[in-house]
C-alpha positions as CSV (number, residue, x, y, z in Angstrom):
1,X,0.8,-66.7,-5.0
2,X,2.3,-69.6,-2.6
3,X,2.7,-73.1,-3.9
4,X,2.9,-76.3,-1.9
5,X,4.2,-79.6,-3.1
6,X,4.4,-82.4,-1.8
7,X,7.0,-85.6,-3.2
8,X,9.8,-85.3,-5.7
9,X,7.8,-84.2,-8.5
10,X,7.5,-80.9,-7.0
11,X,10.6,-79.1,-8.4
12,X,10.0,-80.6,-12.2
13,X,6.2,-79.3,-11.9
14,X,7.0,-75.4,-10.7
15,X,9.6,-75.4,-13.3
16,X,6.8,-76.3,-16.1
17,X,4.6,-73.9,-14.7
18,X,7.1,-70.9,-14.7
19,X,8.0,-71.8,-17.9
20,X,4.5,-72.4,-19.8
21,X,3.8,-68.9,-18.0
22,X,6.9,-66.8,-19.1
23,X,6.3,-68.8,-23.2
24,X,2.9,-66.3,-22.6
25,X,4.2,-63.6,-21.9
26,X,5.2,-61.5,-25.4
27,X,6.2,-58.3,-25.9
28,X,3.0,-56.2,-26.7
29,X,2.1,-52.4,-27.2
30,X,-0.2,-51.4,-24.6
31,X,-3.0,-48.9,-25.5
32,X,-2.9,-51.3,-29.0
33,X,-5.1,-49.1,-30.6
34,X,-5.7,-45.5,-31.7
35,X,-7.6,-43.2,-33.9
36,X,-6.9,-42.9,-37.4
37,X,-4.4,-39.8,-38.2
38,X,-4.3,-39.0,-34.2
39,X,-1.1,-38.3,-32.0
40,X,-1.2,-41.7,-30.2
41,X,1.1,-42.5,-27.1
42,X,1.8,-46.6,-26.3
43,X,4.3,-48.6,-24.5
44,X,5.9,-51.8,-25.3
45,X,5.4,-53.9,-22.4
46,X,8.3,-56.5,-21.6
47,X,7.1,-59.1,-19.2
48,X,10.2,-61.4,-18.9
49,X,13.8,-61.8,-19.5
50,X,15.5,-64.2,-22.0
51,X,14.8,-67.8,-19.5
52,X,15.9,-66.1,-16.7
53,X,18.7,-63.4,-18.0
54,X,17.8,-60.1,-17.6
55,X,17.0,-57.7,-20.6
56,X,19.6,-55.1,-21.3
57,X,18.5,-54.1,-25.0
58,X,15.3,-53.6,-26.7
59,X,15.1,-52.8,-30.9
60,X,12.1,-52.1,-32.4
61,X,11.4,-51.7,-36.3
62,X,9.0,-49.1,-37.4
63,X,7.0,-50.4,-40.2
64,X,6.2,-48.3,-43.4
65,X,3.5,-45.3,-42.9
66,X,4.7,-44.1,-39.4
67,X,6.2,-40.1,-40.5
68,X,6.2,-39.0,-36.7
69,X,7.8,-41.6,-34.0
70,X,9.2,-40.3,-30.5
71,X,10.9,-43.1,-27.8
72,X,10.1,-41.6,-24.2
73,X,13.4,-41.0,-22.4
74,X,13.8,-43.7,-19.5
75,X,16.3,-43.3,-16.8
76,X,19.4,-45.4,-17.2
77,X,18.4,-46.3,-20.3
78,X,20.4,-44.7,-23.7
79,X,18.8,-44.3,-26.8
80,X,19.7,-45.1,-30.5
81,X,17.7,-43.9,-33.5
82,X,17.9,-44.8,-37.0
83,X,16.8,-42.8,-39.7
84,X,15.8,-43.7,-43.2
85,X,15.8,-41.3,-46.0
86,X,12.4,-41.5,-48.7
87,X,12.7,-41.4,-52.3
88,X,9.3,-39.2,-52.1
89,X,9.0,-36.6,-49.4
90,X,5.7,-37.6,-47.1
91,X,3.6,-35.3,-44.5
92,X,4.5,-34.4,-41.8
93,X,2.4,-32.5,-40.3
94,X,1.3,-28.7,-39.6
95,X,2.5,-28.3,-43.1
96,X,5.3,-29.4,-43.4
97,X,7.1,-32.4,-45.8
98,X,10.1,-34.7,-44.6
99,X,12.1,-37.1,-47.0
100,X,13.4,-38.8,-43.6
101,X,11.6,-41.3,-41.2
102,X,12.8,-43.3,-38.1
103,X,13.0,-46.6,-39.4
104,X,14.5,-48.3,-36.0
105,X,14.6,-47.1,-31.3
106,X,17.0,-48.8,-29.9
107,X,16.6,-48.6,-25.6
108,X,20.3,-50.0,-24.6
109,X,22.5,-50.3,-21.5
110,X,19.7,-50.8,-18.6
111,X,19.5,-53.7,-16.6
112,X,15.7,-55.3,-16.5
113,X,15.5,-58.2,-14.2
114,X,13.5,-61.7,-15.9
115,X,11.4,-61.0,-12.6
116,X,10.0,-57.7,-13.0
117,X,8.1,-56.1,-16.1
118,X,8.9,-52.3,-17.3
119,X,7.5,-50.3,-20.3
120,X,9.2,-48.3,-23.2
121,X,6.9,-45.7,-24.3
122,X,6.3,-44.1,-27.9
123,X,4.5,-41.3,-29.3
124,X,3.5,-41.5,-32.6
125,X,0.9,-39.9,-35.9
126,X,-1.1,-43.0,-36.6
127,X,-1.5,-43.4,-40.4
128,X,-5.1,-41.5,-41.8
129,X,-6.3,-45.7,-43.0
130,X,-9.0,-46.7,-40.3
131,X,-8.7,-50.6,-40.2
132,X,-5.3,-51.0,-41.0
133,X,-2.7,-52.8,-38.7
134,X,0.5,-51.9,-37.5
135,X,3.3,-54.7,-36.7
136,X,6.3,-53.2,-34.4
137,X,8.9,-55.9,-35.0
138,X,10.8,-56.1,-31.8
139,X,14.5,-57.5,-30.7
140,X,15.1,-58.2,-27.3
141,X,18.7,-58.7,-26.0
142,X,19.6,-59.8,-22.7
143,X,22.8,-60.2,-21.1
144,X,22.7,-63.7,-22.4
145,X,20.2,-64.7,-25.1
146,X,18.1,-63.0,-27.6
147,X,14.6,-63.2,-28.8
148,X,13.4,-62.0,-31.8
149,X,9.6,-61.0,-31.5
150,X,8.7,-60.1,-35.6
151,X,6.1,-63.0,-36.7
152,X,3.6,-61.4,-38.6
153,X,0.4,-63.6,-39.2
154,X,-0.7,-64.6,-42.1
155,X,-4.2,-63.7,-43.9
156,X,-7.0,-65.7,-42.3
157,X,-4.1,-66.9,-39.2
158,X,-4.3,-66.0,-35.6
159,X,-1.9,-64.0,-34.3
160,X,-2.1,-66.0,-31.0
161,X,-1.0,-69.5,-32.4
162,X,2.3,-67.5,-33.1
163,X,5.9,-68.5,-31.1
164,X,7.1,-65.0,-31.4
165,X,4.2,-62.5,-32.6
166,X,5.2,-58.8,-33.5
167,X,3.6,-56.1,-31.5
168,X,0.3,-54.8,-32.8
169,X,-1.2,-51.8,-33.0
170,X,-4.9,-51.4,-34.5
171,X,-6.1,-47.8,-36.1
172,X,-9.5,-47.0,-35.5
173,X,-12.3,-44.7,-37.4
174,X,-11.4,-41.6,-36.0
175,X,-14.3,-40.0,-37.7
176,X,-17.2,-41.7,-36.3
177,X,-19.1,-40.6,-33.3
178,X,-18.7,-42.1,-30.1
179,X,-14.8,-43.1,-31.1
180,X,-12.2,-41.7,-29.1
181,X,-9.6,-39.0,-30.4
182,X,-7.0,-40.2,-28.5
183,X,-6.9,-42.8,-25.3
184,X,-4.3,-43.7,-23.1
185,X,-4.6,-46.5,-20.0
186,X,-8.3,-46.6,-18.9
187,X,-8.7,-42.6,-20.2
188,X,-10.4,-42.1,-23.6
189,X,-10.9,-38.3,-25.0
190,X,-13.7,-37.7,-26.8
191,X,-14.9,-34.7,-29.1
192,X,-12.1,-32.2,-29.2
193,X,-12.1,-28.7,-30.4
194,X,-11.3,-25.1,-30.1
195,X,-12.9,-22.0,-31.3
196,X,-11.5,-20.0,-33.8
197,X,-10.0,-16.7,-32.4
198,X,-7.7,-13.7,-33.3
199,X,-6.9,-13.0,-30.0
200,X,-3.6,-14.3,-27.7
201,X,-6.1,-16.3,-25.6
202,X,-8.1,-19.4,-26.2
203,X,-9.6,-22.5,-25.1
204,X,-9.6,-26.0,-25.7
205,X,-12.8,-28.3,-24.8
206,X,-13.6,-31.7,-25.1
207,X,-14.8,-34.6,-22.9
208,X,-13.0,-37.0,-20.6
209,X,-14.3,-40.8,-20.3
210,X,-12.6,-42.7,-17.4
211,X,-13.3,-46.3,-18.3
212,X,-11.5,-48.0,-15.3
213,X,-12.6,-48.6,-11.7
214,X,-10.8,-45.9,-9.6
215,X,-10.8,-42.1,-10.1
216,X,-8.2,-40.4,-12.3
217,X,-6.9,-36.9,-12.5
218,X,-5.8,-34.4,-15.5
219,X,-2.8,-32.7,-14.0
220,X,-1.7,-30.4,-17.0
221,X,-1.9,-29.8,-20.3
222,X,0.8,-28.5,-23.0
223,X,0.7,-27.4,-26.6
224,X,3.7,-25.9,-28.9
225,X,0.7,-23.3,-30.0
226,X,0.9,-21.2,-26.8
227,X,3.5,-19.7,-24.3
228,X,1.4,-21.3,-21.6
229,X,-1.2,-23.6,-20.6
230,X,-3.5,-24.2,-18.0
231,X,-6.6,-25.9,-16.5
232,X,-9.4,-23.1,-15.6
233,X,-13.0,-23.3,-14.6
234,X,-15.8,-21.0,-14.4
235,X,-16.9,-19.6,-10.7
236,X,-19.9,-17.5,-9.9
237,X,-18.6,-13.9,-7.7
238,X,-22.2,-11.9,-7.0
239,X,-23.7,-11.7,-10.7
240,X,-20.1,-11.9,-12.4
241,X,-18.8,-15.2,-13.8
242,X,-15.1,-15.0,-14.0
243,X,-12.1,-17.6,-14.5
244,X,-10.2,-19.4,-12.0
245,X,-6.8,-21.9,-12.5
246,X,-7.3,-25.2,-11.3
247,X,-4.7,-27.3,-10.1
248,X,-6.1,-30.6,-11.3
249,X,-9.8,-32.1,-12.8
250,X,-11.2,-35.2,-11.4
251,X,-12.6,-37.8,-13.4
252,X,-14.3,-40.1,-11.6
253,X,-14.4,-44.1,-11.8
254,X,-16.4,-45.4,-14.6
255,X,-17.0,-41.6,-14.7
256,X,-17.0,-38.3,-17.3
257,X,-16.2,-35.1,-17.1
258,X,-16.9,-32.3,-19.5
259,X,-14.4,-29.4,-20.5
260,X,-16.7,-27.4,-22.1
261,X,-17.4,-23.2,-22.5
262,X,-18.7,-22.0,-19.3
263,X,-17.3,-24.8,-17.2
264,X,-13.9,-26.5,-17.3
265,X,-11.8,-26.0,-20.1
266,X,-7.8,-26.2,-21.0
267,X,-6.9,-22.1,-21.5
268,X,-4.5,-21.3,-24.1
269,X,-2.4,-18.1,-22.9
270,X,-0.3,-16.1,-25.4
271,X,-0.9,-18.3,-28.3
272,X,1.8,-17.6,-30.8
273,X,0.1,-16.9,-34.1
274,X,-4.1,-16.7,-34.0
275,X,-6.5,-20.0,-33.9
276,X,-7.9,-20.1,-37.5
277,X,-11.2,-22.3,-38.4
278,X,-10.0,-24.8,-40.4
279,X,-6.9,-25.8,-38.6
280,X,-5.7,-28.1,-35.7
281,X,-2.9,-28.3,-33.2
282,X,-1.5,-30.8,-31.3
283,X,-2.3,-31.0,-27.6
284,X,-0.8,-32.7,-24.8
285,X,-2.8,-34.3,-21.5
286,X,-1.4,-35.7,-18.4
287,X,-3.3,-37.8,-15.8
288,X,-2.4,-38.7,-12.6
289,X,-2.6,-42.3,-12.8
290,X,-3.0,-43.1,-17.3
291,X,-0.1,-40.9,-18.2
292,X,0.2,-38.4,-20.4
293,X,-0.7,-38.5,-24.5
294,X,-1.3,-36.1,-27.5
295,X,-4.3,-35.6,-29.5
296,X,-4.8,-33.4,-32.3
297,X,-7.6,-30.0,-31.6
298,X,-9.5,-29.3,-34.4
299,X,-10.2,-25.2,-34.5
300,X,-14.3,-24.9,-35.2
301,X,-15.7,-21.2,-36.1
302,X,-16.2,-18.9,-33.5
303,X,-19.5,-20.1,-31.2
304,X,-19.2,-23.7,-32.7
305,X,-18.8,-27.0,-31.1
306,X,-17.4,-30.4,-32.5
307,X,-20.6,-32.0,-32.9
308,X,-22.0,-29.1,-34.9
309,X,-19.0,-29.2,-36.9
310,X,-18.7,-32.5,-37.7
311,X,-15.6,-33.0,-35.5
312,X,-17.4,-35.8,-33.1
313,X,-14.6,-38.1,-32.0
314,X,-11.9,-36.7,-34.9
315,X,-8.2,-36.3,-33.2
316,X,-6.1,-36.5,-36.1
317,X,-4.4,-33.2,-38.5
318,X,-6.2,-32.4,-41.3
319,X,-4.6,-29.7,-43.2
């Protein structure tokens, strides 16, 4: 955007302007919400400097609830974390109990310009309480200046009418049809399961809802479960129908695409103990242009489907 003024009042009127635009910009999480008890991946956007020093630090603190926090590695960026250790032990997942949370990330000793916007990413297991908010208290250093984003609003207050608001993070019914197990960018995943099997192979189905204007692409998929993952499809050879590795699946603007038996679908290969009806595991998609994010599988008997067994929409563990 160009701006032309004319007279001396020019230089006094861009400098309101900038500065009534950067006052606007706060720190937010970006998806700012997830399904209840799902693997959830965000970002806290930065979209300024402190006035116009760059941002060299940025501290958030975890609020009570979060078990499972990961800060995404950023190039020329070091990372701090501080643990805090639990009077009770809490869940943390597949099983297993921990007595120690992250309570603080620290991102430190990058150089972010007051011009330019950049993202530190988190994954995280969203607490099982549809509803409930998260506030992500966040301390921004730059090389001269601090701000301190950790107003939380008050019952009935909006969280807009706030100098310095906290980031926010909303947890949805992850339980009701029609919600998303898991969404990152303009990509929601929808109705997620696998089929219970003793064998070292297995599949993993569900359906992808592209909610922006341009076409998007699953490049991969991972999971801990098994030595190997990839994208497959079905493909008709005379009367035969046999499996082929894709190397991506295209999701089209304002567009879905099923992964379902007998079509596309995410292939498990040498899974490392069998897939038991009953369980879940954690799975991990990357698109082209959303990025990547984890959801949690549900495992549905043999010859089921999510809907049928009352999985529609449900990404989080449930042991």
């Amino acid at each position: 955007m160009t701006f032309k003024f004319h007279g001396g009042a020019s230089a006094a009127f861009l400098s309101a302007l900038l500065l009534s635009h950067t006052a606007g910009a706060h720190v937010v999480a970006d998806p700012a919400e997830g399904a209840a008890g799902s693997y959830f991946r965000t970002a806290l956007r930065v979209g300024h400097g402190c006035g116009t020093s760059p941002t060299t630090a940025l501290k958030v603190l975890l609020p009570e609830g979060l078990t499972i926090v990961r800060p995404q590695a950023k190039p020329g960026w070091q990372i701090e974390i501080e643990n805090t250790k639990l009077a009770q032990p809490v869940d943390a997942g597949h099983g297993r109990k921990t007595d120690t949370v992250t309570s603080t990330i620290t991102w430190r000793g990058g150089n972010l310009p007051n011009e330019q916007f950049d993202e530190f990413g988190l994954s995280l297991k969203l607490p099982e309480q549809a509803g409930k908010q998260l506030w992500l208290k966040v301390i921004q250093t730059c090389a001269s200046g601090e701000l301190r984003w950790e107003q939380i609003p008050a019952a009935g207050q909006n969280a807009h009418a706030l100098e310095r608001p906290a980031a926010l993070i909303r947890i949805a019914d992850g339980n009701t049809g029609g919600k998303a197990a898991a969404s990152i960018g303009m990509m929601r995943i929808e109705q997620p399961f696998a089929r219970a099997t003793p064998a070292k192979m297995g599949g993993a189905f569900m359906t992808l809802v592209n909610t922006g204007a341009g076409s998007d692409k699953l490049l991969k998929a991972a999971s801990p479960v098994a030595e190997s993952v990839e994208l497959h499809t079905h493909i008709k050879e005379g009367d035969v129908m046999r499996m082929r590795a894709v190397p991506h699946i295209e999701i089209a603007g304002q567009g879905r695409t099923a992964l379902e038996p007998g079509s596309y679908h995410v292939m498990l290969i040498g899974l490392k103990q069998p897939l038991k009806e009953g369980a879940s595991f954690p799975l991990t998609l990357t698109f082209e242009q959303a990025g990547s994010v984890t959801l949690n599988v549900p495992v549905v008997k043999p010859g089921g489907s999510a809907e049928a067994d009352g999985h529609a929409g449900h990404g989080g563990h449930k042991h």
